[in-house]
C-alpha positions in Angstrom: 94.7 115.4 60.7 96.7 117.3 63.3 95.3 117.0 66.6 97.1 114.4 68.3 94.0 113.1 69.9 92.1 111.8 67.3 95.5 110.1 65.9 96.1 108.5 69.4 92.0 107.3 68.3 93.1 106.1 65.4 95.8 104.0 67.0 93.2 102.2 69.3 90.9 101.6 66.3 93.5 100.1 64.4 95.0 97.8 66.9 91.4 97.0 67.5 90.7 95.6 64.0 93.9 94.8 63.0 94.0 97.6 60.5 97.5 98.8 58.7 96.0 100.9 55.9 96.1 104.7 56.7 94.0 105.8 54.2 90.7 104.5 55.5 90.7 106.9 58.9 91.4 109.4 56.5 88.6 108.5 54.4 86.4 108.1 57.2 87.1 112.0 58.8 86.8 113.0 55.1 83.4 111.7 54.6 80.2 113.6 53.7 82.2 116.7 53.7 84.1 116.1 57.1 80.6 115.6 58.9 82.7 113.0 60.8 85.6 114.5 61.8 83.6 117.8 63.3 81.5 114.8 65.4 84.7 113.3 66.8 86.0 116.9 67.7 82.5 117.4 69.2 83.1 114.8 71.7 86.5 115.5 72.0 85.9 118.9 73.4 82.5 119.2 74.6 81.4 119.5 78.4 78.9 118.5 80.8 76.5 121.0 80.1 76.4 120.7 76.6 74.8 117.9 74.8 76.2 114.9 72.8 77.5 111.6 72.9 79.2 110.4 75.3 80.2 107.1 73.5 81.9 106.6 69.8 81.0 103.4 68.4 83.5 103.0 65.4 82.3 99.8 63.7 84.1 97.6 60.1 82.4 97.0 57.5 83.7 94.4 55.0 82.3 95.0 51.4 83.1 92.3 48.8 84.9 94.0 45.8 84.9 92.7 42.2 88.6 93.1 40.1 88.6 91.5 36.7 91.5 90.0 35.8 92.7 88.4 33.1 93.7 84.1 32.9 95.4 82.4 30.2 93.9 79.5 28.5 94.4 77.7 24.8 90.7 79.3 23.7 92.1 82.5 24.7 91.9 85.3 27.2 88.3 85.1 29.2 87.8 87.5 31.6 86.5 86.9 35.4 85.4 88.6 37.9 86.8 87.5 41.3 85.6 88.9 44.8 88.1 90.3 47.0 87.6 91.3 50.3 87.7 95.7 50.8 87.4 97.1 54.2 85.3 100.5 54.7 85.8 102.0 58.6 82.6 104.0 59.7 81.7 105.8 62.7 78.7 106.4 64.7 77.8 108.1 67.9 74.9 107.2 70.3 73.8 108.8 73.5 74.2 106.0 76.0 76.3 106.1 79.5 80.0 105.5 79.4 83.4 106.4 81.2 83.5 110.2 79.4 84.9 112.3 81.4 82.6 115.6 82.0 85.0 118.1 81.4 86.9 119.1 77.7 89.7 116.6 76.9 92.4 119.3 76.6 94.9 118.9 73.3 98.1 117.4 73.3 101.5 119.3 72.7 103.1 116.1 71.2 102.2 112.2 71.2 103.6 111.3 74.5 101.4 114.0 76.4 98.5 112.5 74.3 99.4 109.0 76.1 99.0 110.1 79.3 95.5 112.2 78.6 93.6 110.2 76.9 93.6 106.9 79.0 93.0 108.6 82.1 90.0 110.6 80.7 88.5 107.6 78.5 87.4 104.2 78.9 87.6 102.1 75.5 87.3 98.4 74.6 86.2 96.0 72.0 82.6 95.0 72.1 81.1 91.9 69.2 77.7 90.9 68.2 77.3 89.0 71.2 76.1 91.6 73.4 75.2 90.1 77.4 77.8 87.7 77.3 80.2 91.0 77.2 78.2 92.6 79.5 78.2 89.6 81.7 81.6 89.4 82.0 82.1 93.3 82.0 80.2 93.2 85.4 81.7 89.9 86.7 85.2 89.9 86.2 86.0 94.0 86.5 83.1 95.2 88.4 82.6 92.8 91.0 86.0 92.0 91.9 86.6 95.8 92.0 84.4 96.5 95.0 84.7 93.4 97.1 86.2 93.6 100.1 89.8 93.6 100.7 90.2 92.0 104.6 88.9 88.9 102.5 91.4 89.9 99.8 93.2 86.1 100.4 89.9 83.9 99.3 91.7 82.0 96.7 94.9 80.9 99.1 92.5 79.6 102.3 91.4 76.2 102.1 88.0 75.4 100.7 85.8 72.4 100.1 84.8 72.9 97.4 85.6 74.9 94.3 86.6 78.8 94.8 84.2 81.5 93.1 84.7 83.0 90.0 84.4 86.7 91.4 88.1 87.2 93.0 88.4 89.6 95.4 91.3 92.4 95.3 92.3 94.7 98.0 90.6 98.9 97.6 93.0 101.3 99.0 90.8 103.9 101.1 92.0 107.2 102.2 92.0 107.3 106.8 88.9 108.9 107.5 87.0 109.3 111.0 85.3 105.3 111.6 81.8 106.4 110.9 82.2 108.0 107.6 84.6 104.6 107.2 81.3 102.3 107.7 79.6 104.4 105.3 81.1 104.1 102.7 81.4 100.4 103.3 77.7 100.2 103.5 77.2 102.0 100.4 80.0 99.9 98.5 77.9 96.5 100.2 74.9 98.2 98.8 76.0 98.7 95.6 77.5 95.2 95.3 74.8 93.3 95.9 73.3 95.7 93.0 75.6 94.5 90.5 75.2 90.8 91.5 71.3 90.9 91.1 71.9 92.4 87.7 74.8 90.3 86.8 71.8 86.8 87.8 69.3 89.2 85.2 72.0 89.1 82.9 72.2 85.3 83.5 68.4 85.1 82.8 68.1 86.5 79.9 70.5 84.4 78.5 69.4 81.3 79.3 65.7 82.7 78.1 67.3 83.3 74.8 69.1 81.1 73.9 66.8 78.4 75.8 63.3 79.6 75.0 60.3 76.4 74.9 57.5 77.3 71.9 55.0 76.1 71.2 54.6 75.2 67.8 51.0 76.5 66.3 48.6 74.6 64.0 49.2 75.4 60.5 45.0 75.7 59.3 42.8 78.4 60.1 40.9 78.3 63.3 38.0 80.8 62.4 35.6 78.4 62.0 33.3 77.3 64.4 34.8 74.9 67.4 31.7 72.0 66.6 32.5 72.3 62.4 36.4 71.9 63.2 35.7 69.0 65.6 33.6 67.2 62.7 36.8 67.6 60.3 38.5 64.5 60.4 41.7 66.0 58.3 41.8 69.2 60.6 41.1 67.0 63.8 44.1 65.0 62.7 46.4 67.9 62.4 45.7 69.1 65.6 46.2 66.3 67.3 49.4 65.5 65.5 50.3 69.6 66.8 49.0 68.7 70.6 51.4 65.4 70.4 53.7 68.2 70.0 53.0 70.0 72.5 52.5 67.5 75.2 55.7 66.3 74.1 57.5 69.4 74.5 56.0 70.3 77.9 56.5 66.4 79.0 60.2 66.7 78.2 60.9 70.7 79.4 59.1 69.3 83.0 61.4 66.2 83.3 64.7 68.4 82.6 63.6 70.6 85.1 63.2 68.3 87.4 66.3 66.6 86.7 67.9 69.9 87.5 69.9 71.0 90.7 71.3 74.0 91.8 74.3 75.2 90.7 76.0 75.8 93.6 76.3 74.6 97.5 74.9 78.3 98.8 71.8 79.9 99.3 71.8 82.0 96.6 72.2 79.2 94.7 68.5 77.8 95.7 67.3 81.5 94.8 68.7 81.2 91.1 67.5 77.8 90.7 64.0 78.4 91.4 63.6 81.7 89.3 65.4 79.6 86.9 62.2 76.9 86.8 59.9 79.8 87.3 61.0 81.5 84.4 61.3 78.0 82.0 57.9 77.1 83.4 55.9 80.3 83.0 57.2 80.8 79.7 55.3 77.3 79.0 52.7 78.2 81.1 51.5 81.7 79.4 51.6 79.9 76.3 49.0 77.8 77.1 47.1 80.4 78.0 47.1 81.8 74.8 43.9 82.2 72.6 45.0 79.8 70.2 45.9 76.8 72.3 43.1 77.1 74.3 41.1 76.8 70.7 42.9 74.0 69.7 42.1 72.7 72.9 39.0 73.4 72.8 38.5 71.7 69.6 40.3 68.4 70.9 38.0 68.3 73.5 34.5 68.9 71.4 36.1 66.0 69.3 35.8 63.3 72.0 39.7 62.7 70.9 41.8 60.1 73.0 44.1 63.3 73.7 41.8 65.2 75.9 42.1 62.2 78.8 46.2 62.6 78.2 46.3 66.2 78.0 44.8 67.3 81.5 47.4 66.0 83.6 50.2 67.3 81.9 48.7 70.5 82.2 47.7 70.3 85.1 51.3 69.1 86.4 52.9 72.2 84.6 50.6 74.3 86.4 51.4 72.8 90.3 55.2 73.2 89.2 55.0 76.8 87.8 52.8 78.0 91.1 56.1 76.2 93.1 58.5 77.6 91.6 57.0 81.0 91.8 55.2 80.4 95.1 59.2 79.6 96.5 60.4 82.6 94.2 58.2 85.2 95.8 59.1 83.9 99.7 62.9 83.3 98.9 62.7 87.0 97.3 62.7 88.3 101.5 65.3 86.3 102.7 68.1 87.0 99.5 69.4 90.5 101.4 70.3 88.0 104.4 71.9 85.5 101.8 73.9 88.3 100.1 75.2 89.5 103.1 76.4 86.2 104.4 77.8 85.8 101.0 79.1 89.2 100.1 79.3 90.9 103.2 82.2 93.2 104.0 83.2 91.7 107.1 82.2 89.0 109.6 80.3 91.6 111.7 77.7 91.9 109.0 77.5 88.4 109.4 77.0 88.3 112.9 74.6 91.2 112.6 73.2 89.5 109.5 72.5 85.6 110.8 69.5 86.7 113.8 67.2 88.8 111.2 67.9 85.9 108.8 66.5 83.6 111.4 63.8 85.6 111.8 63.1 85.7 108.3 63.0 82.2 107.8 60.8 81.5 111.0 58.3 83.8 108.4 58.8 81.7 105.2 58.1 78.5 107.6 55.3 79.8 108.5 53.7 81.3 105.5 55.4 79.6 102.8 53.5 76.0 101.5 56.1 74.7 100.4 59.5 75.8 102.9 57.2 74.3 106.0 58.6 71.1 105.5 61.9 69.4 106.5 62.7 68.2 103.3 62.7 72.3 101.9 63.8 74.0 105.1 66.9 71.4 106.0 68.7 71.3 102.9 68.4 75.3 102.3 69.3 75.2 105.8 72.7 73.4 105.0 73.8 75.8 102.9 73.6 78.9 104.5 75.4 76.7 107.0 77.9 75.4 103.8 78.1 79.5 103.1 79.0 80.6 106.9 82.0 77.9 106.8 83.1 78.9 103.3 83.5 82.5 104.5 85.6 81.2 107.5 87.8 79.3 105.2 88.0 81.7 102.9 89.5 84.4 105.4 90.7 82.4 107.5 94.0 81.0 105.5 97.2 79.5 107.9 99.7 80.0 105.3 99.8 83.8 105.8 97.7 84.4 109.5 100.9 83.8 111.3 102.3 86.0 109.4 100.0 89.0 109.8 100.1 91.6 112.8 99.2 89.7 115.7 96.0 91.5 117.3 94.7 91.8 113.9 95.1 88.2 113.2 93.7 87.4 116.8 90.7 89.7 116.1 89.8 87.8 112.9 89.8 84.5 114.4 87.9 85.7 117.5 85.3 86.9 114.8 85.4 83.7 112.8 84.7 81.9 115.9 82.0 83.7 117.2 80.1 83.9 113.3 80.2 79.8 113.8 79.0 80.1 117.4 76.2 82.7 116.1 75.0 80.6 113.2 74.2 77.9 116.4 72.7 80.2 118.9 70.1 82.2 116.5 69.3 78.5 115.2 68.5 77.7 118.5 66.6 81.1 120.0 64.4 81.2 116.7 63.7 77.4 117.7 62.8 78.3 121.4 60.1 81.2 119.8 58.3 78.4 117.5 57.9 75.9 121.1 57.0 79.1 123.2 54.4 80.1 120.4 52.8 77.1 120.5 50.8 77.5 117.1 53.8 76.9 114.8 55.6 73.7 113.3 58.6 73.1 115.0 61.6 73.0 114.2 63.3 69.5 114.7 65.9 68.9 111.7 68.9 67.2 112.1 71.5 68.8 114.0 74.4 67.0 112.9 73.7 67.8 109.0 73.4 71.4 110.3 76.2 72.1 112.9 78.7 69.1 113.0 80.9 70.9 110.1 80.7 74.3 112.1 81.0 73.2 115.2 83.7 71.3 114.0 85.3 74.4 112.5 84.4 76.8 115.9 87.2 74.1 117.8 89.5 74.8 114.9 89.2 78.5 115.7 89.2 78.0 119.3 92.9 76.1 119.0 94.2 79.0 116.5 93.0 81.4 119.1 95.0 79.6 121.6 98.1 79.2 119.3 97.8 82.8 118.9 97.7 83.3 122.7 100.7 81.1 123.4 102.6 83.2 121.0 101.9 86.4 122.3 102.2 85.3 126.1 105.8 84.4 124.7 106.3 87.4 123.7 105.3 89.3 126.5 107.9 87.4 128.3 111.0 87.9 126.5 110.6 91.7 125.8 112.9 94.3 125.8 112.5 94.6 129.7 114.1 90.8 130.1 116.8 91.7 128.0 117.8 94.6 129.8 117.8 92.6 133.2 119.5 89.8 132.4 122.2 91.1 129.8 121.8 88.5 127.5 119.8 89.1 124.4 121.1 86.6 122.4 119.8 83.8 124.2 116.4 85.6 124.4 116.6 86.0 120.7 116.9 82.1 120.6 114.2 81.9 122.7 111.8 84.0 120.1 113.1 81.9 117.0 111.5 78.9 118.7 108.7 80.7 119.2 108.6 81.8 116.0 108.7 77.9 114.7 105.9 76.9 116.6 103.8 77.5 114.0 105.9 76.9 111.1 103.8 73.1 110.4 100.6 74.4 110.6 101.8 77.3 107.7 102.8 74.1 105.6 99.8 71.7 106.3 99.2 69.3 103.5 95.5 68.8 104.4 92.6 71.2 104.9 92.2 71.9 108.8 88.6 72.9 108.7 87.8 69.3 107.2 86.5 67.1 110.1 88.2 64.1 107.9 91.3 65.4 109.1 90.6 65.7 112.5 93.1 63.2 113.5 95.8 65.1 111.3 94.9 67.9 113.0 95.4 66.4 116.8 98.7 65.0 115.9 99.4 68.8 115.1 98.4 70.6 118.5 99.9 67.9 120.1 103.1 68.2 118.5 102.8 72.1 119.4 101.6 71.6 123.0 104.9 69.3 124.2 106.9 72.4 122.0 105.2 74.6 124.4 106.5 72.7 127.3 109.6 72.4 126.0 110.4 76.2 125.5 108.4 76.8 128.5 111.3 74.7 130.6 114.3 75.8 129.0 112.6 79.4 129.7 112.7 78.5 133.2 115.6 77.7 133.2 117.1 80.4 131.4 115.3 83.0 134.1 116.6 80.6 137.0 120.2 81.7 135.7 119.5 85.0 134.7 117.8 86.4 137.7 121.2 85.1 139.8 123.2 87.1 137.9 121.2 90.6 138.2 122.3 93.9 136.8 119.8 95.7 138.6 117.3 94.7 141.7 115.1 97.5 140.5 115.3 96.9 137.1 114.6 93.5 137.6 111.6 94.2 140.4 109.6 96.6 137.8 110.1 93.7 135.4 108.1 91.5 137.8 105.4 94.1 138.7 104.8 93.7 134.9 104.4 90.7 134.7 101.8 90.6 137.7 99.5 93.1 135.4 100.2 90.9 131.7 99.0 88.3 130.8 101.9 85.4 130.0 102.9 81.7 130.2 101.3 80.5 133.8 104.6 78.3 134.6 106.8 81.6 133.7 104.6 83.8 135.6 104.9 81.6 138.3 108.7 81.1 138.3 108.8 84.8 137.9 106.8 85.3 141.1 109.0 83.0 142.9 111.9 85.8 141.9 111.4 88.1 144.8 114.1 86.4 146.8 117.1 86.8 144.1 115.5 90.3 143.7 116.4 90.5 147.8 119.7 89.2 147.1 120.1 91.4 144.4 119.8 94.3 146.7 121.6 92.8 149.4 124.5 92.8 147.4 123.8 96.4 145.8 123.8 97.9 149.9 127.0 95.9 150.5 128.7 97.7 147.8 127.0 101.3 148.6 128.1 100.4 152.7 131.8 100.0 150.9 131.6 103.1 149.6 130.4 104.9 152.1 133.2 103.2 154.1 136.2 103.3 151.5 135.5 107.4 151.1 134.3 108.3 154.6 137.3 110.0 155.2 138.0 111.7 152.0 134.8 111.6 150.2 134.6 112.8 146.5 133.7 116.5 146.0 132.2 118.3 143.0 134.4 121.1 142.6 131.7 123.8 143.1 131.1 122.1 146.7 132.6 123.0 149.9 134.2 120.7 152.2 130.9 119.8 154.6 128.1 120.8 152.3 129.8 118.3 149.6 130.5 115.4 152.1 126.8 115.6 153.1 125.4 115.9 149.7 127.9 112.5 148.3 126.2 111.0 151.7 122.7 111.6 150.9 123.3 110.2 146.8 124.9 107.2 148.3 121.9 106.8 151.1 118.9 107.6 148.2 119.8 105.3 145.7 119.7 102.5 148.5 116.1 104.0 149.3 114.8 104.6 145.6 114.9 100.5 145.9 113.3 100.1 148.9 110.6 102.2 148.6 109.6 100.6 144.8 109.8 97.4 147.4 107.0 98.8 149.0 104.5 98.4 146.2 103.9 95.0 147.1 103.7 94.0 150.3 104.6 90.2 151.1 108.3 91.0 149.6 108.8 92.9 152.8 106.9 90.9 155.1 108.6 87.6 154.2 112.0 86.8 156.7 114.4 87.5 153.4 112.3 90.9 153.2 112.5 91.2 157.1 116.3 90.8 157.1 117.2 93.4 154.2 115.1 96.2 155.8 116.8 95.7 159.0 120.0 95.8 156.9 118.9 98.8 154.4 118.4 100.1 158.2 121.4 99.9 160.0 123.5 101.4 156.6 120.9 104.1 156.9 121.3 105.1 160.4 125.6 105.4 160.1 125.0 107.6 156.8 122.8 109.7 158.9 124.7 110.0 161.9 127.6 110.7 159.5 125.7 113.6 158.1 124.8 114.8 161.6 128.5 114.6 163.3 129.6 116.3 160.1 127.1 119.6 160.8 128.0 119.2 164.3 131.1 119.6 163.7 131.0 122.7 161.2 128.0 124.1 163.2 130.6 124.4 166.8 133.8 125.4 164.7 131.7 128.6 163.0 129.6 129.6 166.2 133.8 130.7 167.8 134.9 131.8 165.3 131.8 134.1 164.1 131.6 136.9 166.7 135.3 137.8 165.6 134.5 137.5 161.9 131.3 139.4 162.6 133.8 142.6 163.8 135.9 142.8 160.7 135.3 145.4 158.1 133.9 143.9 154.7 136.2 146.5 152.9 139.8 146.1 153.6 142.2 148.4 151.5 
């Protein structure tokens, strides 16, 4: 065979069965006249519009094989036919949905191109007898964990309270596209999720159904006869009594391990599974006795006056009540599991927080309607775990080892909506309470609020104190910017300042307990309040450091708009207040800044510096008015707020600014007075000369 993809086949179907013989693909293309090989070429090259198969099934046969060979022995040579063990490889083809590409797999020039064709336009695997649990696992481990949502990507790092789901959750790359289109396609993806986990719990189903399926065993006599003649047959009354022992003994024994049974698992959708779980077990049961047969056997055991018939009733009778429950709490249950899914496989906590009020409002329903959810002892517990879900989720996302280390807004923003989905789960609790007491006609609501909210609440202060952490850091930051360093000319020390910061939060990314767990509250206290006297500690040698720097100024202006930044930011209180108390070395700063622009002024009065393109007045004017406008650049920028001025420092400097001022201008007017009286004589006699002189 020559075509390079149906040898790169062969490779997969041999690594698949462990198969070293190359004579048995080529016996397999070579059967029935090559009927095989033109079907793999088929699929190989056909397109959407035609029609085919669009899986291979290639499936082992192992045929035993006699050989007769011959043993030695003293009565002589006896031949004996021994089996040994010959593989046969066959294919087949079936019309059933796969990952076939629609379009012709082109050929390959050599075995390398074949490589990187043939993966990227089929899916293959390895599938055994045991069909759903493959499936299962198909749609639980690759499905699932493919189209969960990637914010949430860190579940398995976060602390929990309990043991982590099976269905991981990886990041999904998605091109940058306009918001809206964005939230489509997350809605489709949510959609489409919640899809696959209703059929993964069918899957689940079935499987238990199998493998788990109650029957009833049936009476081995004929039942044609009349119900009065079998009930006057000792020998066929016997044997159906001995077969409805049976029977109460089976449905006796599948009630009590169904109600011995919890659910497996502390969410909602856990309740959900368990009760179609029972409702399935039960009705199975239940339909059986329905069936023509039992009910003749009954029959019979009845008509016979038998001991049984007193037994038998209430065991019925019990299966019935329990299979109308479970299905009764099935059918109600059934219009809240979109609310459950979303808390539990929502993309983000703002499906939550849109999710929790129609949830409420959903319940309110089933407390009203349902006969068995209008109780405390239904409604509390089922309750607690959509509560147990909503803190999950927050534990989940929210994990300290890495929030620290994410960008800061985005980390703030996912805190902010952690806290509020706790705060939300409380506040719709409590509106949907307020309609039941304003109604008047309903049951209300008055479960225990610590089994419900102390964990969350709990959880919403733990938020809260991140939040704040988060806060602090950023008001740090704020601080010692880029605009600091560039006032005070020392960036090292700044850079000090930020490491500090930056270690603030280094114990909570190495905490040996779970901070959501109100058992390690205390841990936690001991925690913030190691972080709080930190605070105050950088906060003081911050102080300190702007007490020095802002004595040392580079620039008064520099140094002012610094200020007027800080006035608009939000930052450390104590800092923003020493920084407000700055205004005064500001002053000083441009105190000093006119003395040295007065000394100029001074110093080069005489014999100022000329550009060389400058006459002698026009340049002495023009190297007055740089000197005088970079003193009034200042002052004016002074301006903007008004109690820097109006304070006696302020009151002084003006009058100072001022007084430099007025000699700089009376400088630049002596100076055109001057020019203006030496060219008005000499001008009429310049005005007489000729222009053009030979």
């Amino acid at each position: 065979m020559d075509d390079l993809r149906v040898l790169w086949m062969r490779d997969r179907v041999y690594a698949a069965f462990g198969i070293t013989d190359p004579r048995l693909f080529e016996e397999l293309l070579n059967r029935n006249d090559g009927e095989v090989e033109d079907l793999i070429l088929h699929f190989l090259n056909q397109t959407s519009d035609e029609e085919g198969a669009l899986t291979l099934f290639f499936y082992r046969k192992v045929v035993p094989e006699e050989v007769e060979v011959e043993i030695g022995g003293q009565e002589g040579d006896v031949p004996v036919a021994t089996e040994e063990e010959g593989e046969e490889e066959e294919e087949d083809a079936q019309k059933v949905e796969s990952g076939r590409e629609s379009e012709m797999i082109s050929e390959a020039t050599d075995m390398k191109e074949a490589m990187e064709i043939m993966p990227e336009m089929l899916e293959y695997g390895i599938i055994n007898s045991n069909v759903l649990p493959f499936l299962k696992n198909v749609v639980c481990q690759v499905f699932m964990p493919a189209l969960s949502f990637n914010q949430h990507k860190d579940a398995s790092l976060g602390f929990t309270s309990a043991e982590i789901s099976d269905s991981f959750e990886y990041e999904v790359d998605l091109p940058n596209m306009p918001g809206e289109a964005y939230h489509s396609i997350q809605l489709i993806r949510d959609e489409f999720l919640m899809n696959i986990q209703k059929f993964a719990n069918s899957i689940q189903r079935t499987m238990q159904q199998l493998e788990g399926e109650i029957k009833l065993e049936m009476p081995s006599i004929s039942l044609e006869r009349e119900v009065s003649d079998l009930a006057a047959d000792p020998e066929a009354i016997e044997i159906l009594e001995q077969c409805v022992i049976n029977w109460l003994n089976l449905i006796s024994a599948a009630v009590e391990g169904q109600l011995k049974k919890t659910p497996q698992g502390n969410g909602p959708l856990a309740e959900i599974e368990f009760w179609r779980e029972r409702n399935a077990t039960l009705s199975a049961l239940h339909e059986q006795t329905k069936l023509p047969i039992v009910r003749r056997v009954l029959d019979v055991i009845k008509e016979s006056d038998s001991m049984l018939a007193a037994n038998l009733q209430p065991v019925l009778t019990e299966l019935f009540k329990l299979h109308m429950e479970a299905s009764d709490n099935v059918r109600f249950l059934s219009t809240v599991e979109r609310h459950f899914k979303n808390i539990t496989h929502g993309s983000s906590f703002h499906v939550i927080l849109e999710t929790i009020p129609s949830m409420m409002s959903a319940l309110r329903m089933v407390w009203i309607i349902s006969r068995h959810y209008n109780k405390d002892e239904r409604m509390i517990p089922l309750m607690e775990r959509i509560a147990w879900e909503i803190a999950e989720r927050v534990c989940k996302v929210v994990n300290l080892r890495t929030l620290f280390k994410e960008n800061r807004a985005s980390a703030q923003h996912k805190i902010l909506e952690a806290r509020n989905t706790l705060h939300m789960w409380k506040k719709a609790y409590f509106d949907t309470r307020a309609k039941i007491e304003a109604s008047g006609r309903e049951a209300r609501w008055e479960f225990d609020r610590k089994r419900l909210f102390e964990r969350t609440d709990y959880m919403a202060t733990i938020c809260q104190d991140l939040c704040d952490i988060l806060q602090v850091m950023e008001e740090f930051y704020n601080i010692f910017g880029p605009e600091l360093k560039a006032v005070t000319g020392d960036p090292k020390r700044i850079d000090d300042v930020l490491c500090r910061v930056d270690s603030l939060v280094t114990p909570m990314e190495n905490l040996a307990f779970d901070p959501f767990s109100i058992k390690s509250s205390q841990y936690w206290k001991y925690v913030m309040d190691d972080f709080k006297i930190e605070v105050l500690v950088i906060e003081k040698e911050a102080k300190n450091f702007i007490d020095e720097s802002f004595k040392t100024l580079r620039s008064a202006e520099a140094a002012f708009d610094m200020l007027l930044k800080f006035k608009h930011i939000r930052s450390r209180e104590a800092i923003n207040r020493q920084m407000m108390m700055k205004f005064n070395d500001i002053l000083a700063q441009y105190c000093k800044e006119i003395d040295i622009v007065n000394k100029l002024f001074v110093q080069n009065l005489d014999n100022p510096p000329l550009y060389k393109n400058h006459p002698p007045v026009a340049g002495a004017i023009y190297w007055e008015r740089s000197l005088f406008f970079r003193m009034k650049h200042t002052i004016l920028r002074f301006q903007e707020v008004e109690e820097i001025l109006d304070s006696d420092r302020g009151r002084e400097i003006k009058q100072k600014y001022l007084e430099v001022g007025r000699t700089m201008k009376d400088y630049e007017d002596r100076k055109y007075e001057q020019w203006r009286e030496a060219t008005e004589l000499v001008l009429p006699t310049l005005m007489k000369k000729s222009l053009l002189t030979k």
